[in-house]
GUGU-331841 format. One record per residue: residue number from 1; chain; residue in three letters; z, y, x of N, C-alpha, C in turn. Coordinates in steps of 0.1 Angstrom, whole numbers, plus 5000, padded with zeros to 4 digits. Each point is the difference from the previous one (the first is absolute). Layout:
<sites>
<i = NUM&ch = A&aa = ala&nw = Z&nv = Y&nu = X&caw = Z&cav = Y&cau = X&cw = Z&cv = Y&cu = X>
...
</sites>
This chain:
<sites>
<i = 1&ch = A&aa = unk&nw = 1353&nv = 4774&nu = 2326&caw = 5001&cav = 5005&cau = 4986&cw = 5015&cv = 5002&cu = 4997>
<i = 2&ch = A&aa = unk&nw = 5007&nv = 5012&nu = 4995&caw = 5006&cav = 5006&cau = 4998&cw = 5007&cv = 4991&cu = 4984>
<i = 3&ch = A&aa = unk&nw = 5013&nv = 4997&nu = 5001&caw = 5003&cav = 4997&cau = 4986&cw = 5001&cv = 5009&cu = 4986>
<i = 4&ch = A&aa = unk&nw = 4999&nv = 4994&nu = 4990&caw = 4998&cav = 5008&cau = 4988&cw = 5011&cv = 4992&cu = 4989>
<i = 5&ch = A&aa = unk&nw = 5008&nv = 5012&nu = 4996&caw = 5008&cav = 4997&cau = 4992&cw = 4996&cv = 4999&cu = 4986>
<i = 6&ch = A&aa = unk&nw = 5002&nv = 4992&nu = 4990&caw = 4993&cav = 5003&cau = 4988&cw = 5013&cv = 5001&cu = 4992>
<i = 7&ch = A&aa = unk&nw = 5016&nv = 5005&nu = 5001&caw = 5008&cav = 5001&cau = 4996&cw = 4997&cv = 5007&cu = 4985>
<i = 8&ch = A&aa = unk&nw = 4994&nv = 5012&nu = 5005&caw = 4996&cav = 5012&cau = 4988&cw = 4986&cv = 5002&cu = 4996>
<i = 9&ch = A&aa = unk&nw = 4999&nv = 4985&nu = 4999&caw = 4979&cav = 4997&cau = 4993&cw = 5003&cv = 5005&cu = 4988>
<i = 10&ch = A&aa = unk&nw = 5016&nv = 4994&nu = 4991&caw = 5001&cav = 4997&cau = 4985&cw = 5002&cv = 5017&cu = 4995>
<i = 11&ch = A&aa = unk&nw = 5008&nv = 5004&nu = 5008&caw = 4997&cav = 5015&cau = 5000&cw = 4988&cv = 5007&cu = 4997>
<i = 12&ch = A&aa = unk&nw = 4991&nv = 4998&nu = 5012&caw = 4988&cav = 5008&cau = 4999&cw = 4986&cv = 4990&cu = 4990>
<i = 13&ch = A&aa = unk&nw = 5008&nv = 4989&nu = 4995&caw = 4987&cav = 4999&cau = 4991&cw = 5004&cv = 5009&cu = 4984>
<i = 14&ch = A&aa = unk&nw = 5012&nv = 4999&nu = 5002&caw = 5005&cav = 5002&cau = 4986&cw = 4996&cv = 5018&cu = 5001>
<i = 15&ch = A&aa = unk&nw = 5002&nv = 5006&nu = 5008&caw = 4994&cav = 5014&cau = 5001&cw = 4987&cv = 5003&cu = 4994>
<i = 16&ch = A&aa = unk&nw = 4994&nv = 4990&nu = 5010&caw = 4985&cav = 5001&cau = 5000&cw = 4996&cv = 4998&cu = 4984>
<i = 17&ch = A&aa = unk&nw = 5004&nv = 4988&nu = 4997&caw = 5002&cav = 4999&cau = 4982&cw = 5000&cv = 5013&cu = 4993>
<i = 18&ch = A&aa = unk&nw = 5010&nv = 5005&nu = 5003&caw = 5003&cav = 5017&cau = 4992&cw = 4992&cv = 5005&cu = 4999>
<i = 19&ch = A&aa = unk&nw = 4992&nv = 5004&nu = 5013&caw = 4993&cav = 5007&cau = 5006&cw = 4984&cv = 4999&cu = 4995>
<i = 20&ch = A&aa = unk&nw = 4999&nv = 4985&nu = 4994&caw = 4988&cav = 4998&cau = 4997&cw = 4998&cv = 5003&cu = 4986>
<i = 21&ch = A&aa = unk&nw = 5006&nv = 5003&nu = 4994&caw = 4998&cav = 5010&cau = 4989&cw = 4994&cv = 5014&cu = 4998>
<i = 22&ch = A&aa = unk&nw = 4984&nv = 5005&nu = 4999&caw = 5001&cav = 5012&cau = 4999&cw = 5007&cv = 5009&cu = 4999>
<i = 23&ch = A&aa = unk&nw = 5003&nv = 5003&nu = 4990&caw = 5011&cav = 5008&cau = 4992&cw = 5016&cv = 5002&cu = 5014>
<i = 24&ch = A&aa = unk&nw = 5004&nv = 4991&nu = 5000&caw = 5014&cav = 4998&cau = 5009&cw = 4993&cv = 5006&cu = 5011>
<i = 25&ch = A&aa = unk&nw = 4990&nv = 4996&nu = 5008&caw = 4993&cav = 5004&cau = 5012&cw = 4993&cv = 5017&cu = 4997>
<i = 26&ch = A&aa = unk&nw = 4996&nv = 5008&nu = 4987&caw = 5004&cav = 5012&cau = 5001&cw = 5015&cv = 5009&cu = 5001>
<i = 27&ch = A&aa = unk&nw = 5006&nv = 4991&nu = 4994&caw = 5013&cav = 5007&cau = 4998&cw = 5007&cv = 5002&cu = 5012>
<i = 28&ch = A&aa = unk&nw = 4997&nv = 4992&nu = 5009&caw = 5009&cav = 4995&cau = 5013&cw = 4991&cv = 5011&cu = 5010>
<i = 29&ch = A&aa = unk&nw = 4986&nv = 5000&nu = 4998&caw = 4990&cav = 5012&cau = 5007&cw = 5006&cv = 5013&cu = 4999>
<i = 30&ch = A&aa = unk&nw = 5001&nv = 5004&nu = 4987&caw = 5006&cav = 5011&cau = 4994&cw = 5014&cv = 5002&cu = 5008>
<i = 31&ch = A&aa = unk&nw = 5008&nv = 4994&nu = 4999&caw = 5011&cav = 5001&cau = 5010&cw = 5002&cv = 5001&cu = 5012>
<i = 32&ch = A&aa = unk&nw = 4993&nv = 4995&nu = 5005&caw = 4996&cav = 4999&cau = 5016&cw = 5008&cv = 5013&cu = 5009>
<i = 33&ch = A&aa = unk&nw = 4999&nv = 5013&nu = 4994&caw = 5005&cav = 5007&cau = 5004&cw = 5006&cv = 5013&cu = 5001>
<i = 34&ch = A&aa = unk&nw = 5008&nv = 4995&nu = 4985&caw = 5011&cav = 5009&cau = 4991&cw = 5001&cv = 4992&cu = 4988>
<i = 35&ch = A&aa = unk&nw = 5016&nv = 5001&nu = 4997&caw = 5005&cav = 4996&cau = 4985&cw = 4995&cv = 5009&cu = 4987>
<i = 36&ch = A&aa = unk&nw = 4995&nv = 4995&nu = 4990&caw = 4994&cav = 5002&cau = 4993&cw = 5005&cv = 4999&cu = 4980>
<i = 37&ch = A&aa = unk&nw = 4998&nv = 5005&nu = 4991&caw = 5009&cav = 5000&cau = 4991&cw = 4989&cv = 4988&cu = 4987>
<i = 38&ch = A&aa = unk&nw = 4999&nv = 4997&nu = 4993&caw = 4994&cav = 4995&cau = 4992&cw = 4986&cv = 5007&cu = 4994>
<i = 39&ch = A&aa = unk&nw = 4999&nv = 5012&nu = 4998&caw = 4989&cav = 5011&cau = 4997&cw = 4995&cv = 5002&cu = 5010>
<i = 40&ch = A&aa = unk&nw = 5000&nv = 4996&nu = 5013&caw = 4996&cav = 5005&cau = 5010&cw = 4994&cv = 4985&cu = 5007>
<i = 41&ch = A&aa = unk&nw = 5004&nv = 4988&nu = 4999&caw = 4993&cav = 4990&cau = 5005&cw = 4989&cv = 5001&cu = 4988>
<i = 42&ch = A&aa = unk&nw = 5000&nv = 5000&nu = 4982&caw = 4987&cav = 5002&cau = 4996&cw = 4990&cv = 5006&cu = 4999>
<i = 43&ch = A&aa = unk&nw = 5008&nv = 5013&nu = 5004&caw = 4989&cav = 5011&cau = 5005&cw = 4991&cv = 4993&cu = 5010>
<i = 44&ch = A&aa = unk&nw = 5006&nv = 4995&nu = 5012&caw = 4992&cav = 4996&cau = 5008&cw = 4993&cv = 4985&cu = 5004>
<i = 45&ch = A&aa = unk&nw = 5003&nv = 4996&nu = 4991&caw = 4994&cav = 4984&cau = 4999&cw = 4995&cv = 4996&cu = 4990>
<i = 46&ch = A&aa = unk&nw = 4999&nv = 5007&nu = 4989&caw = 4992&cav = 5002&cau = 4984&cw = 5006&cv = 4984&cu = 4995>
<i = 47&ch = A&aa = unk&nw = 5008&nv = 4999&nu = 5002&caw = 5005&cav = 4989&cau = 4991&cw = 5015&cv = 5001&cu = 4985>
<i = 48&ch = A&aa = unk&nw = 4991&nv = 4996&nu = 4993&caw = 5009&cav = 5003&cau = 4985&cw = 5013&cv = 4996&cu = 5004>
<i = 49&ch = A&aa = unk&nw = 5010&nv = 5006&nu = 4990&caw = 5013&cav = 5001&cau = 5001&cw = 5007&cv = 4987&cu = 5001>
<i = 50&ch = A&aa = unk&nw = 4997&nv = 4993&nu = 4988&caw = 5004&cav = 4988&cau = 4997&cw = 4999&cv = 4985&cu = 5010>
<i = 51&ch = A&aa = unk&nw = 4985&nv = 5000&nu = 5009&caw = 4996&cav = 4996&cau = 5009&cw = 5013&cv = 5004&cu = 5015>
<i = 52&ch = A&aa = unk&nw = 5001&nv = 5013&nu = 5004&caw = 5003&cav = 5007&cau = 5010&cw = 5018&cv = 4996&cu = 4997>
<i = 53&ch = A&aa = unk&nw = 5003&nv = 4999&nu = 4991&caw = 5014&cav = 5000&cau = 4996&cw = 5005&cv = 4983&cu = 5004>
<i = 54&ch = A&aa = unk&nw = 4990&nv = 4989&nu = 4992&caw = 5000&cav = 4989&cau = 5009&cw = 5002&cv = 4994&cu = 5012>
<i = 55&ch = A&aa = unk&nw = 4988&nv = 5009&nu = 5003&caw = 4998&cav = 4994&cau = 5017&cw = 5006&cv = 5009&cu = 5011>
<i = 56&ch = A&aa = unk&nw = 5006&nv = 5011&nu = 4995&caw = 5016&cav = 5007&cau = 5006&cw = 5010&cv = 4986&cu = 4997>
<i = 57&ch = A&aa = unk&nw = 5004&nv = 4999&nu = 4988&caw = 5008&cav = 4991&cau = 4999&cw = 5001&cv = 4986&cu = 5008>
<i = 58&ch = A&aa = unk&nw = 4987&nv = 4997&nu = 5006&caw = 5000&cav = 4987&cau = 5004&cw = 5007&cv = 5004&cu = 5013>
<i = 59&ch = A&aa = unk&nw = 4989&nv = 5013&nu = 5008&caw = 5001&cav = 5003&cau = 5013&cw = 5014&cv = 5002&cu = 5002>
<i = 60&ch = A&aa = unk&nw = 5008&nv = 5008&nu = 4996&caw = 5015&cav = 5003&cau = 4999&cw = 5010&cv = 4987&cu = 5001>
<i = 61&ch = A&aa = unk&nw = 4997&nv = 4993&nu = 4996&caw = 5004&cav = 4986&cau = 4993&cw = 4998&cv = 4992&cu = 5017>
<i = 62&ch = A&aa = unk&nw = 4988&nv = 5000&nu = 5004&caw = 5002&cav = 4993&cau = 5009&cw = 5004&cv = 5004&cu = 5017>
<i = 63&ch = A&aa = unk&nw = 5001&nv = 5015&nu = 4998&caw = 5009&cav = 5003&cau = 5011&cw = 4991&cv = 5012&cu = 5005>
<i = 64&ch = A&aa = unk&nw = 4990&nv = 5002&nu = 4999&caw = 4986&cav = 5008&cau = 5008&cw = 5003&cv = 5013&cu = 4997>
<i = 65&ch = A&aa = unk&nw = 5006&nv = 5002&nu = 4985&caw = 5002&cav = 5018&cau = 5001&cw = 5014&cv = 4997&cu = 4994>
<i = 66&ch = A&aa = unk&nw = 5006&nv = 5012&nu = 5007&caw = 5013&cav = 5008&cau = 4990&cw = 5000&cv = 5013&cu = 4994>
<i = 67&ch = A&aa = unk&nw = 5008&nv = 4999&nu = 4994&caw = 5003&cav = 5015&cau = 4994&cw = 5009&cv = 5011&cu = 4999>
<i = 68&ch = A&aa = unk&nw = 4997&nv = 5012&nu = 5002&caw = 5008&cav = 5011&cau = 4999&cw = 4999&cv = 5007&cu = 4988>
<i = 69&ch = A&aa = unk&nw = 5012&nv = 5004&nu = 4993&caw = 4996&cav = 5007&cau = 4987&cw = 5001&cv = 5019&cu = 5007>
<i = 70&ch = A&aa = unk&nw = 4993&nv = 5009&nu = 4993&caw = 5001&cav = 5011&cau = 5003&cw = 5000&cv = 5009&cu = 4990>
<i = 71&ch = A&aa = unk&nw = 5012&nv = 5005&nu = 4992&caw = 5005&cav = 5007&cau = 4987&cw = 4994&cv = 4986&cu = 4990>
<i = 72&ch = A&aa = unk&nw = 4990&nv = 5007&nu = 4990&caw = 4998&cav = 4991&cau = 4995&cw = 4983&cv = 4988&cu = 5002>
<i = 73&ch = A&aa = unk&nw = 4997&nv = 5003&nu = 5011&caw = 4985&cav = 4993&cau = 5006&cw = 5009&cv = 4986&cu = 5010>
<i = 74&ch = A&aa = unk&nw = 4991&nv = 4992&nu = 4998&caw = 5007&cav = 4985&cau = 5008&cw = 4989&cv = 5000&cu = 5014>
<i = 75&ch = A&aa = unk&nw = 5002&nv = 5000&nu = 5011&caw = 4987&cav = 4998&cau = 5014&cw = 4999&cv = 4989&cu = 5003>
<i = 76&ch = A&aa = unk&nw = 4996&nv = 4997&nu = 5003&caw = 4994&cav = 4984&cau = 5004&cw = 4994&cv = 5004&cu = 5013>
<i = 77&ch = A&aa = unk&nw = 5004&nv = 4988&nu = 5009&caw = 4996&cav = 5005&cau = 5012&cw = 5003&cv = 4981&cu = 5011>
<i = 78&ch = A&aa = unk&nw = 4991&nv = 5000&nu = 5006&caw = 4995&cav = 4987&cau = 5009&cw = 5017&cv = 4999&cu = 5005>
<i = 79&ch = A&aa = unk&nw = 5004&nv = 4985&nu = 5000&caw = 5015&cav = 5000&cau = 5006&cw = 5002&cv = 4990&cu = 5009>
<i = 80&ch = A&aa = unk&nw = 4984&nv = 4995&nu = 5007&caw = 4998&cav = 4990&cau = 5008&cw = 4996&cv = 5008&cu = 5013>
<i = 81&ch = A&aa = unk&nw = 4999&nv = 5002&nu = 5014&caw = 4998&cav = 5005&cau = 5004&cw = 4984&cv = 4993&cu = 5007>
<i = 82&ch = A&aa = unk&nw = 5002&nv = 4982&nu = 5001&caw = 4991&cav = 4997&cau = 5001&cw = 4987&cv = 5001&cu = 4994>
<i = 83&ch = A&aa = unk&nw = 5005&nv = 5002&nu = 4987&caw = 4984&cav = 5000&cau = 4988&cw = 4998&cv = 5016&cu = 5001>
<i = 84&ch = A&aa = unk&nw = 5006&nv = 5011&nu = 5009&caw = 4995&cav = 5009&cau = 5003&cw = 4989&cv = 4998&cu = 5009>
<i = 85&ch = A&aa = unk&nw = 5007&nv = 4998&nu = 5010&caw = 4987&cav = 4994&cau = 5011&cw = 4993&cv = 4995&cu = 4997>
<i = 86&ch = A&aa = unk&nw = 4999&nv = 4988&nu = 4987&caw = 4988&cav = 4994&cau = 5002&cw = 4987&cv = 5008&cu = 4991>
<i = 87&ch = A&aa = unk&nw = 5010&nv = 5007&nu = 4991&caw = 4990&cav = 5014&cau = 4990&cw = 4992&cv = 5008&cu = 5009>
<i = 88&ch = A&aa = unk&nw = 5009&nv = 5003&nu = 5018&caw = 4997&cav = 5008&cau = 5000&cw = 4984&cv = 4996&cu = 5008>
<i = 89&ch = A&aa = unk&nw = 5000&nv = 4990&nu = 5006&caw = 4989&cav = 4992&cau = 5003&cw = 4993&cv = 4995&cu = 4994>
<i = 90&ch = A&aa = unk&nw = 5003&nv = 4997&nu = 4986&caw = 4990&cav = 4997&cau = 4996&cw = 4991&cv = 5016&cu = 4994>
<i = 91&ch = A&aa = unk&nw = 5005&nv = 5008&nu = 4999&caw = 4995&cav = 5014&cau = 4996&cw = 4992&cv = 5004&cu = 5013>
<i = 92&ch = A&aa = unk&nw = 5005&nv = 4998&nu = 5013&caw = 4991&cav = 5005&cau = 5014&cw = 4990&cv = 4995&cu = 4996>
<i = 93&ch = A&aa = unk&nw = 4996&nv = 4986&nu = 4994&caw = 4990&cav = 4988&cau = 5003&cw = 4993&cv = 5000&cu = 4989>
<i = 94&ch = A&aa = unk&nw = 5005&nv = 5002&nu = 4992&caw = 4984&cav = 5006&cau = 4986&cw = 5007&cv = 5009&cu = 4989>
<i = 95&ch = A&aa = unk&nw = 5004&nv = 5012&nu = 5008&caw = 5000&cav = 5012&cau = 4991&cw = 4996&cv = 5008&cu = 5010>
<i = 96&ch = A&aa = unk&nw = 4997&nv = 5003&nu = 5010&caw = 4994&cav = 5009&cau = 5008&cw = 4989&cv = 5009&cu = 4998>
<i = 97&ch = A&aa = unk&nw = 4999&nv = 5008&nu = 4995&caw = 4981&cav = 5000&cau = 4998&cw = 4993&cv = 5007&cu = 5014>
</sites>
């Protein structure tokens, strides 16, 4: 049996945490693959402003996305490369149809 480091458990629980939020876990979907501006994650994840403005703020806050401003639109966009990956698998694994 092969050793297992658990250096970066505190890491990936505290993701997982994020992640277990609907709302956070569309936003981060929505991302998956292209930055995106604020009218355009509620376009596509039907979540009210006020909600979406939050749970951007949390996400941003804890490191998962960053941002680019463009004239006057702000993009938000995944700044983890791991919680790419793991979007991107978890989307192979039940978004497939």
């Amino acid at each position: 049996m092969s050793d297992i480091n658990f250096t970066q458990l505190p890491k990936a629980v505290s993701v997982l945490k994020l992640l277990a939020n609907p709302d956070r876990l569309k936003i981060v979907c929505a991302l998956e693959r292209q930055a995106l501006n604020v009218g355009e994650i509620a376009a596509l994840t039907n979540i009210l402003q006020p909600t979406l403005s939050q749970q951007l703020g949390i996400l941003r806050q804890s490191g998962l996305l960053s941002t680019k401003k463009q004239g006057k639109f702000v993009y938000y966009q995944l700044a983890d490369d791991k919680v790419m990956r793991l979007i991107g698998s978890l989307h192979e694994l039940y978004c497939q149809l």
